[in-house]
N, C-alpha and C positions, 0 to 999 in steps of 0.2 A: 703570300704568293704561292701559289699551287706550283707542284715538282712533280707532274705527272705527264709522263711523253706519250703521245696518240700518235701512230699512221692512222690518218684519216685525210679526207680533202676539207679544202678550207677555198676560202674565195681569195684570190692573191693579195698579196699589200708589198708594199715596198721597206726594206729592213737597209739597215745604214752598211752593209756589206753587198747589196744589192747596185749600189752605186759605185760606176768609174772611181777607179786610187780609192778604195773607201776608210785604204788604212790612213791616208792624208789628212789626218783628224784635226778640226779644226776647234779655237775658243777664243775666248775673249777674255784677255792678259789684265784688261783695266777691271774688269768684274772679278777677279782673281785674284787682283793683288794684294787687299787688305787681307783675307783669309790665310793667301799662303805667310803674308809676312807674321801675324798673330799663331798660325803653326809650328814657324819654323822660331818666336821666341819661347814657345811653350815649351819643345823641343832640346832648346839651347838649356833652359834652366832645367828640366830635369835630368838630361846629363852629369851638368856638373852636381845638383846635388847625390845622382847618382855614383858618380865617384868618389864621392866623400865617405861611402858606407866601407869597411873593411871587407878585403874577402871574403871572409866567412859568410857574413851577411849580403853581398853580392851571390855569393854561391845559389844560399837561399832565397834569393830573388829571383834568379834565373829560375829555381825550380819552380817557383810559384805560379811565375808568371807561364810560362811555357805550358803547364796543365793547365792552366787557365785557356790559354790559345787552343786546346788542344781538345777540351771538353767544346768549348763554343765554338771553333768550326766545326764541328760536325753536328752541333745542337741547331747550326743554322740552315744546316739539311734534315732538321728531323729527328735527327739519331742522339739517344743519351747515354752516353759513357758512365760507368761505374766513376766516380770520383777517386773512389781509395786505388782502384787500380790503373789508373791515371798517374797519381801520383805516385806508384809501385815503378811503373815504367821510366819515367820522371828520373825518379831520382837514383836508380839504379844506372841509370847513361850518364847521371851529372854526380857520380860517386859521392850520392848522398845517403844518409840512413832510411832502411828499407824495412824494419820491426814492424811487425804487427799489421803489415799492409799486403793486400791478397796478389799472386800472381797475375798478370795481367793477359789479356789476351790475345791472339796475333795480330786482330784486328787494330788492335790498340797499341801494340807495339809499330804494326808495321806505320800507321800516322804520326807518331811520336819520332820514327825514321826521317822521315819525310819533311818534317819542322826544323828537326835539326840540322840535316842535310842542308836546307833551304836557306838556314845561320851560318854553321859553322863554316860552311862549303861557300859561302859567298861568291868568295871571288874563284873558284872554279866555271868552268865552261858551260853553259846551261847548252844541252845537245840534247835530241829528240828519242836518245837511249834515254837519258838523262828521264825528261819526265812521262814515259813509260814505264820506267822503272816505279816513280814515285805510284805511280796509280796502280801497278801491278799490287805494291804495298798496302796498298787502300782495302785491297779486297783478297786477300790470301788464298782464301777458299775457294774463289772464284764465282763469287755469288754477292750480289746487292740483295738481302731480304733473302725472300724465297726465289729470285729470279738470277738466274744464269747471265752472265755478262762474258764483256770481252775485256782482257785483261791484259794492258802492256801491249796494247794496240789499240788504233783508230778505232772507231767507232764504225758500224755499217751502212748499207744502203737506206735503210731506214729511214725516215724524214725524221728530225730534230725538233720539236714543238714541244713548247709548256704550254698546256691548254688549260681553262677551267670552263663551268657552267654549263649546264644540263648539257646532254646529244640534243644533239637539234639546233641548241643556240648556243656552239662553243666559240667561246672569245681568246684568240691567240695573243699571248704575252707577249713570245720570242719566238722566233725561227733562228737554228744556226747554218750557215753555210751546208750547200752538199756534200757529200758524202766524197765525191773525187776530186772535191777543193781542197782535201785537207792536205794533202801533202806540201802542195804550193803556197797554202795560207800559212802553216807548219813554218814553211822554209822561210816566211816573207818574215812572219814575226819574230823567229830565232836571230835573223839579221838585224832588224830592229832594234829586238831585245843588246846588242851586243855594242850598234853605234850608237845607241842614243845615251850612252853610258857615260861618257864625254862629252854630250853635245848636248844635255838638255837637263833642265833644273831637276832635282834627285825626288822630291816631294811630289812634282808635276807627271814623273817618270812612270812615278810607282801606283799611282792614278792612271794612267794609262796603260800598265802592264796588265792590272785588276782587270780594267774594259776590256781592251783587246782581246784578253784569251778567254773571259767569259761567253762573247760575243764567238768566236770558233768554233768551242766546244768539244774539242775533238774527240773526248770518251764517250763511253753509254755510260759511263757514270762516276761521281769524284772531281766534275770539272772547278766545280767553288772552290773545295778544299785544295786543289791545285791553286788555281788562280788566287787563296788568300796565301799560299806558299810562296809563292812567288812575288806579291804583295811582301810579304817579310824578306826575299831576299833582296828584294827590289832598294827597299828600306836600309838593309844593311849592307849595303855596295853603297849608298848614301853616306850612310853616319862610319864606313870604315870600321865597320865592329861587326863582332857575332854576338856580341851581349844583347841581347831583347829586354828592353826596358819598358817595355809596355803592351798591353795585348789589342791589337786593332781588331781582331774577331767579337771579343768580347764587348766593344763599344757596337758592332754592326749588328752584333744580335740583337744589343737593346733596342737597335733604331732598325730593327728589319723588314717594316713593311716597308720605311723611306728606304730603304738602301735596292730592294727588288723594284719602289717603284719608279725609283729613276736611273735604273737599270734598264727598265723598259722604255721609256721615255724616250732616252738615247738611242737604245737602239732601234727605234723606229725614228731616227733623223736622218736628214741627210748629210752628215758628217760632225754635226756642231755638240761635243761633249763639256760643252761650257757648266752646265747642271750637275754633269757627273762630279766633275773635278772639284768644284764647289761645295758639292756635297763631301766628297773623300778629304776633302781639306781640312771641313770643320770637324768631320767623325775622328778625323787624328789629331788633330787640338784638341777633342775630347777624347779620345782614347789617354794619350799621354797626359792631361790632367787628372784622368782618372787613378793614372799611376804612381801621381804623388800619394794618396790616399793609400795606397801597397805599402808603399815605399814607408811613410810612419807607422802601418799596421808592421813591418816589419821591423822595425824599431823598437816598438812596445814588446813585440814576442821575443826578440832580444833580452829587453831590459826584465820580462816575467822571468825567462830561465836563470838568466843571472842572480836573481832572487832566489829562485828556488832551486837552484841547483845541486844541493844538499839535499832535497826533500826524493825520497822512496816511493818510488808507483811502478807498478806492472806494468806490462804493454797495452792492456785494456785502456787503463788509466791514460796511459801516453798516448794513445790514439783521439780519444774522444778531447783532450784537452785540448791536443795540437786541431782537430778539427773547430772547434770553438776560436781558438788562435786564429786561423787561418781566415774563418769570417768577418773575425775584426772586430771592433766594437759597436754593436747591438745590429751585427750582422746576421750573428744566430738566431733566426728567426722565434720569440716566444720563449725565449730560453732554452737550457737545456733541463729535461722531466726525466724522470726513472723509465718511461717507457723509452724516448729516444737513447737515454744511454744504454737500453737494453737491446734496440735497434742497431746500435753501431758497435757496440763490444761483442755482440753475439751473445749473451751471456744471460742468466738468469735473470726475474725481478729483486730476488733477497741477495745475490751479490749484485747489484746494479747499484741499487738503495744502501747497501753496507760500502762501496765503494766512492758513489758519492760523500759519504757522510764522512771519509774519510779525506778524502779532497778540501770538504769545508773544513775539517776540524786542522787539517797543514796552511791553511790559507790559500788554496790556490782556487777553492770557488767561493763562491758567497751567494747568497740567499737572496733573488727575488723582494720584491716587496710582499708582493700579494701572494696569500698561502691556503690552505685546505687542499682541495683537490687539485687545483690551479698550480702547485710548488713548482718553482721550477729557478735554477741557480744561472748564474753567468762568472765568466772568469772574474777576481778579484785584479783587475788591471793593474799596474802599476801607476 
């Protein structure tokens, strides 16, 4: 889905904010109901097995998970965050070990803000300081790219279009509301946002907070990352927690051309988000399925260290293992080669290759099948 805004003229069409009450969103509850009920028990059981992990192991789920959210929203606008410095961020807020991992940058701090804010802060009062603030966050510098933005404010007179395909023959995605609607459309959904908290099913909720503020818009830019922030805290006023047990970004990214194009779909209706909710339903059945697979990858990296908790490696060593870890079992794409461990330690070819070979010979990697030029090892799992 193209993320490039034009002032240009277009030939009118009609956008589901363009209609009378359009926030009076309408669906169909009987096409809803198997998805949200199959949801909401996916849901139920990986709470409880997530309760079953000890703190510690808890701790390190939140960090996992949270860089995870944190690299894929913003991978879903385009943008690729350092991974190591992700996790720098991560886990220096969630008083985790921070060895061998680069400082991070404001940009990266200030969305790592913003996520947790959006958890921990749950149940505080969402106010239009409130996600001002968050977006000021987004952009420290005061710049998207090479381009000057508006920061901790509305967005301007400007028209709001996602266009693509050639000048001449540009086909509009989305249109958002104008520029002197925002404050009233601001006020309506803040109100929303507040009754519907009590009065309307938490899964269905948080489907609609998603639409609703995407559909606004209100920044020149960061509105996604807002709107999947909000998406999480939507979620957690839901489940009564600020523990994140799953990354819904990361299931939206895999499915991203579904997810913009029935984003568009809706919002060129008039009023019926039947498709949307449908779709965010099943995406979070499979986001939280997804999460069991975390969940014993975090098990296993568990049960490695306890094994080798005795065993001597530098920070090089501990970085590239814990990344290996982190992937999961035959996540590492290819293995790991002496050239990538020379990529991610920073460090020489002859200490890379003397460093590996030190790895195999304590047990904590093992050898590939296939060998010559091709070598390349993976963790010796538990």
């Amino acid at each position: 889905m193209p993320n490039c805004f034009k002032n240009r003229k277009f030939k009118k069409m009609n956008y589901i904010w363009q209609y009378p009450n359009w926030t009076d969103f309408k669906w169909d509850d009987k096409t809803l109901l198997k998805e949200l009920a199959q949801a909401r028990l996916a849901q139920g059981k990986l709470i409880t097995r997530f309760q079953s992990l000890g703190m510690r192991l808890i701790e390190e789920a939140q960090g996992e998970i949270l860089a995870k959210e944190a690299m894929k929203t913003a991978e879903i606008e385009g943008l690729k965050l350092d991974p190591d410095s992700v996790r720098s961020s991560v886990a220096s807020r969630l008083g985790l070990p921070t060895a061998g991992l680069p400082s991070p940058g404001r940009d990266i701090e200030g969305l790592v803000d913003v996520l947790l804010d959006a958890t921990r802060n749950y149940n505080q009062p969402l106010t239009m300081t409130r996600l001002k603030s968050w977006q000021a966050a987004l952009f420290p510098t005061g710049y998207s790219g090479l381009s000057k933005i508006r920061t901790g404010q509305w967005r301007g007179p400007d028209p709001m279009q996602v266009v693509s395909s050639p000048l001449g023959h540009e086909v509009i995605h989305s249109m958002a509301p104008p520029h002197n609607n925002l404050p009233s459309e601001i006020k309506t959904f803040l109100t929303w946002w507040k009754s519907s908290l009590l009065h309307m099913e938490g899964l269905i909720r948080a489907g609609i907070a998603h639409f609703y503020f995407v559909t606004i818009h209100p920044f020149e830019d960061g509105n996604g990352r807002i709107a999947r922030a909000l998406t999480d805290m939507a979620l957690a006023q839901d489940e009564k927690s600020s523990l994140r047990i799953y990354s819904l970004s990361n299931r939206i990214m895999e499915e991203r051309k579904d997810y913009y194009d029935v984003l568009e779909i809706c919002q060129k209706s008039n009023g019926d988000i039947t498709p949307w909710l449908l779709w965010f339903l099943g995406s979070f059945k499979r986001a939280v399925t997804h999460s069991n697979s975390l969940i014993a990858n975090i098990f296993a990296k568990a049960e490695f260290w306890s094994v080798h908790a005795q065993s001597n490696m530098n920070d090089r060593q501990k970085k590239v293992v814990n990344r290996i870890l982190s992937a999961g079992k035959g996540g590492f794409e290819e293995g790991l080669t002496t050239k990538k461990y020379v990529s991610m330690a920073k460090t020489s070819r002859a200490t890379a290759f003397r460093e590996i070979a030190d790895l195999v010979m304590k047990k904590m990697l093992v050898q590939n099948p296939s060998k010559g030029r091709n070598t390349s090892y993976d963790i010796n799992w538990p």
